[in-house]
C-alpha positions in Angstrom: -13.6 -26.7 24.7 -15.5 -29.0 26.8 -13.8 -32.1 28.1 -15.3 -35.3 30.3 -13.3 -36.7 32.2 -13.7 -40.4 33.6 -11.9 -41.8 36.6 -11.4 -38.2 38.1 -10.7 -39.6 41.5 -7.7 -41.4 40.0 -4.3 -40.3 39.2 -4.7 -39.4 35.8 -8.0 -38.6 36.0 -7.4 -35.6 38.7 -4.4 -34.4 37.0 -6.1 -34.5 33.5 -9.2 -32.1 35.2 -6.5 -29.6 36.5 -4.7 -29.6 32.9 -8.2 -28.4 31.0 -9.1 -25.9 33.6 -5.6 -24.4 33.5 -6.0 -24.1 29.9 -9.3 -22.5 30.2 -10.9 -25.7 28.7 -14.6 -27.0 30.9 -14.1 -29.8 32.6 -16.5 -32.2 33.9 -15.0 -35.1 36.3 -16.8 -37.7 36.7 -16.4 -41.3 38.8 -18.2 -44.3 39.7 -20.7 -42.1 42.2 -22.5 -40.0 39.7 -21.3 -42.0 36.3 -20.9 -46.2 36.9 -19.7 -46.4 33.1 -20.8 -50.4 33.3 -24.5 -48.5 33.1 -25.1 -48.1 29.7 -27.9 -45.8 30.2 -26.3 -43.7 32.9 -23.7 -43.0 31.1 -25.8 -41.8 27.9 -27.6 -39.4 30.7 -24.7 -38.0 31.7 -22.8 -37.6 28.6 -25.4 -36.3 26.6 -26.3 -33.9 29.5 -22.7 -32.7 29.6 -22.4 -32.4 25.4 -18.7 -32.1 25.5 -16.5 -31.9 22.5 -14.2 -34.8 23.5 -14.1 -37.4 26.6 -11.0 -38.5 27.8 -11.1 -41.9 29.3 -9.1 -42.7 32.1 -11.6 -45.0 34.4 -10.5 -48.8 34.8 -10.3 -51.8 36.9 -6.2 -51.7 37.1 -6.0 -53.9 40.3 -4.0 -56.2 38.1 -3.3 -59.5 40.3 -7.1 -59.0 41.5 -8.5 -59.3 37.9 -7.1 -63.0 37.5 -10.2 -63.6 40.1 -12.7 -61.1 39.2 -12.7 -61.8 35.6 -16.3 -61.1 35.3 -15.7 -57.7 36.9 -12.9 -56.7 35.2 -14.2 -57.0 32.0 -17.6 -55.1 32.6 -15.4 -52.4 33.4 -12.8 -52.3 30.8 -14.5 -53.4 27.9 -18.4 -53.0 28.3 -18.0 -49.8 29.9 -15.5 -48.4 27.4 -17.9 -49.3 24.9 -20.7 -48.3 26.7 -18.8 -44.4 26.4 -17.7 -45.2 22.8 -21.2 -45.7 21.3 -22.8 -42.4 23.2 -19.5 -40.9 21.6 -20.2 -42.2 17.8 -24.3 -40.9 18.5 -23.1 -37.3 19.6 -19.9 -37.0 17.3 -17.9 -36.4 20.1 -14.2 -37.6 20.2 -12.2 -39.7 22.3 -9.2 -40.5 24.2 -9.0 -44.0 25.8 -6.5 -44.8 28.3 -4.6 -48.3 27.7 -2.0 -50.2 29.0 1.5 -51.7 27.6 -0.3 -55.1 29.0 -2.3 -55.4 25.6 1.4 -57.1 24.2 3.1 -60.3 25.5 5.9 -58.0 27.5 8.4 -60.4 25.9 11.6 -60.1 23.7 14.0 -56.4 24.2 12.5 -54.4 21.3 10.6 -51.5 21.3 6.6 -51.6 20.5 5.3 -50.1 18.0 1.7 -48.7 18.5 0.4 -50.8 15.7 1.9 -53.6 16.6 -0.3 -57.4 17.0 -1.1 -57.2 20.5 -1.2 -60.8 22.4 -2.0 -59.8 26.3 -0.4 -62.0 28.9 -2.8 -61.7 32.0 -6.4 -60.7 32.2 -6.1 -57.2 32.9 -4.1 -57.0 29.4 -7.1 -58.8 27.7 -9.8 -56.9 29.1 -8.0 -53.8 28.6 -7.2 -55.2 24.7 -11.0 -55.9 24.1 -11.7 -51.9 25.4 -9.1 -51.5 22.5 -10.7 -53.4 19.6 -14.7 -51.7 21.1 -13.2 -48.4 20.7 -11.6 -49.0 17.1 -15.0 -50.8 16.0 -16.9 -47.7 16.9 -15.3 -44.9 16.9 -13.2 -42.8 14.0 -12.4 -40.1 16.0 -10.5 -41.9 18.3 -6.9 -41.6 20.3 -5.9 -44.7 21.8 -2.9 -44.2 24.5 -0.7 -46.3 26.0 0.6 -45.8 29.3 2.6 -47.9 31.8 4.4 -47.9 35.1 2.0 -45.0 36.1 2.9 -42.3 39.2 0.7 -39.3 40.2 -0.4 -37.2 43.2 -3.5 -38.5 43.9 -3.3 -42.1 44.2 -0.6 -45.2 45.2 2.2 -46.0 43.3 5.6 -47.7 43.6 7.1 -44.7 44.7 4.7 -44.3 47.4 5.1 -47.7 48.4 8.7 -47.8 48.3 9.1 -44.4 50.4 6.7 -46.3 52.7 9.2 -49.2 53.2 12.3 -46.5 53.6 10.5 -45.7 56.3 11.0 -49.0 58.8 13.3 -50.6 56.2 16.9 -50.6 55.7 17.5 -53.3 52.7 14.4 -53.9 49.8 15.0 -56.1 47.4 13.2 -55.4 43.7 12.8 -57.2 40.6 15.6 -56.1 37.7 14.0 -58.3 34.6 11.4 -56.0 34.2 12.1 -53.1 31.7 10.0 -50.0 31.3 9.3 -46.8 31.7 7.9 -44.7 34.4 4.6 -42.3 33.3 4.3 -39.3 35.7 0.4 -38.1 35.2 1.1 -34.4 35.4 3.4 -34.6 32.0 0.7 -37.0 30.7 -2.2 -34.8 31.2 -0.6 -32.0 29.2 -0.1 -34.5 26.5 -3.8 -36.1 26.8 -5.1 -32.1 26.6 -3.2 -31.6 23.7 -4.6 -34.2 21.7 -8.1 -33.3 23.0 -7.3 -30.1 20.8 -6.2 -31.5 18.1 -7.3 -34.3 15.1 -4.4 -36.4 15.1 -6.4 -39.5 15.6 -4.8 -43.4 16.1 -2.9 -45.3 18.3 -0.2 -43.9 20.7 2.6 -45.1 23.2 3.2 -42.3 26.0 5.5 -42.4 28.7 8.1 -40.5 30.1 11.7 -40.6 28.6 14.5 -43.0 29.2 13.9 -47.2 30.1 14.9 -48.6 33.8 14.0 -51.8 35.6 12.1 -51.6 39.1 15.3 -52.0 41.1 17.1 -48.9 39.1 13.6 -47.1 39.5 13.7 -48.0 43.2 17.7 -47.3 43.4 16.8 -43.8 41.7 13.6 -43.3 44.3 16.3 -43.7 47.1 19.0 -41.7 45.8 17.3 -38.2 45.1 14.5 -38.7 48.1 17.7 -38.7 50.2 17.1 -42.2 52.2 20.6 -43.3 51.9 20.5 -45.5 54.7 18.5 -47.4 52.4 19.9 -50.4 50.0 18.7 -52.1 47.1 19.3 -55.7 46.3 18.1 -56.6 42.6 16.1 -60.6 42.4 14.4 -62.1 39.3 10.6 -61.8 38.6 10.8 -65.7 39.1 11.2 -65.1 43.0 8.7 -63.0 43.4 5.3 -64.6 42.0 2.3 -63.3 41.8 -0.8 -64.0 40.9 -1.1 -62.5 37.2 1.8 -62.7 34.7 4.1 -59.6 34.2 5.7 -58.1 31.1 9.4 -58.5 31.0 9.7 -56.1 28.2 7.4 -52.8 28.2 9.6 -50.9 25.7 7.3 -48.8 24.0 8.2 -46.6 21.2 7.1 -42.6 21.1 8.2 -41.4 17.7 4.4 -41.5 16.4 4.4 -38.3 18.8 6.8 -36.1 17.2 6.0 -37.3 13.7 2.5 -36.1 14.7 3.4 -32.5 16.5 3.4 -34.2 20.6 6.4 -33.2 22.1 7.7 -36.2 23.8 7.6 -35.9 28.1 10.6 -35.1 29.7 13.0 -38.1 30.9 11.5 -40.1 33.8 14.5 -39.0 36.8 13.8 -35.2 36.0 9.8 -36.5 36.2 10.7 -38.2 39.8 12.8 -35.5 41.1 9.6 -32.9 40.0 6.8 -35.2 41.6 8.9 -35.6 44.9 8.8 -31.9 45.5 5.1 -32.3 45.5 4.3 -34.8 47.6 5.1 -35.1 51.3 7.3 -38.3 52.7 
């Protein structure tokens, strides 16, 4: 099988690459230098020259308190170019995975979302990201449409990065508790992502690693098995720490579509931290 890959210089993107070739699959990576996907006739060029069997779409504008100013931006990226990708997909009868966000719902209440449920995004990120949605389900049939949140991966920043970072010089952090998630580490994503490439079990998707935290149990967790334990963690309310674009208080997303459709589920979110912080260095 042949797979494109956008946003290869990404987290997802370079772990999704390593995932097909380890499988023996083609890959093709490809990023803003040799495909801008807001160029609708670069990225016909470039996809028709590759002919792949799927493309897996990982490229975005995620600078998500930056997008409240470049909305403009934003949503060339997210939306235009998404669809820009989905109608070269619908010409060649090629499938595809698109890469979304737990953003696309209002974050608010302590229930779990479903993949269909009404989405209502809260910030402009969520919308743009949400109108990339409703492009891709316009166009497309043979479409996967996969939810992520709270993303960590090799090749990239995170919030374990950054909170290593501040072990560094730091002895006390405080982090925001009313915030509920879970983490998504991008090596047990891309084996999910590769397996629906291989398979037809098209529709809508919620994928993130097992088990819910807030950011101060995430960063407590960080601390505890990185072994800074000079380190303490404080926990403060999203209310004293404002930003710029509006934050979902609830990012419980249900998985069960996965096993009712043959994906195994990933593994729980610690035994994900504990595996990524053997591979970095800090």
């Amino acid at each position: 099988m042949k797979v494109l890959v956008t946003g290869v210089k990404g987290q997802l993107g370079f772990d999704v690459v390593n995932e097909l070739e380890k499988r023996g699959h083609v890959a093709i990576g490809t990023d803003v230098d040799n495909m801008d996907i807001t160029d609708a006739s670069m990225v016909r060029d470039v996809i028709t020259k590759a002919n792949p069997d799927a493309v897996i779409h990982c490229a975005a504008y995620t600078a998500v308190d930056a997008a409240e100013d470049n909305v403009e931006l934003c949503r060339r990226i997210n939306a235009e170019g998404t669809k820009n990708i989905a109608l070269v997909c619908k010409e060649l009868d090629i499938k595809m995975i698109y890469i979304s966000t737990d953003y696309v719902f209002d974050g608010e209440g302590t229930h779990f979302w479903q993949p269909d449920d009404e989405r209502s995004p809260l910030n402009v990120y969520g919308q743009t990201k949400y109108e990339g949605e409703l492009t891709v389900e316009a166009i497309l049939e043979k479409y996967f449409i996969v939810r992520i949140a709270w993303v960590f991966g090799v090749n990239g920043k995170n919030f374990i990065k950054t909170m290593l970072n501040l072990g560094k010089t730091r002895d006390h952090l405080t982090v925001v508790c009313d915030q509920v998630g879970s983490p998504t580490y991008t090596y047990d994503l891309s084996r999910l992502l590769v397996d629906m490439a291989e398979s037809d079990k098209y529709g809508h998707y919620h994928a993130t690693n097992e088990g819910l935290c807030s950011w101060y149990e995430f960063a407590c967790e960080i601390f505890k098995q990185a072994g800074y334990d000079h380190v303490t963690v404080s926990p403060v309310s999203a209310s004293e720490y404002p930003a710029k674009a509006k934050r979902p208080s609830n990012s419980r997303m249900s998985k069960d579509k996965l096993t009712e459709n043959g994906f195994e589920k990933l593994p729980t979110w610690q035994d994900a931290l504990g595996r990524y912080l053997k591979e970095i260095e800090y």
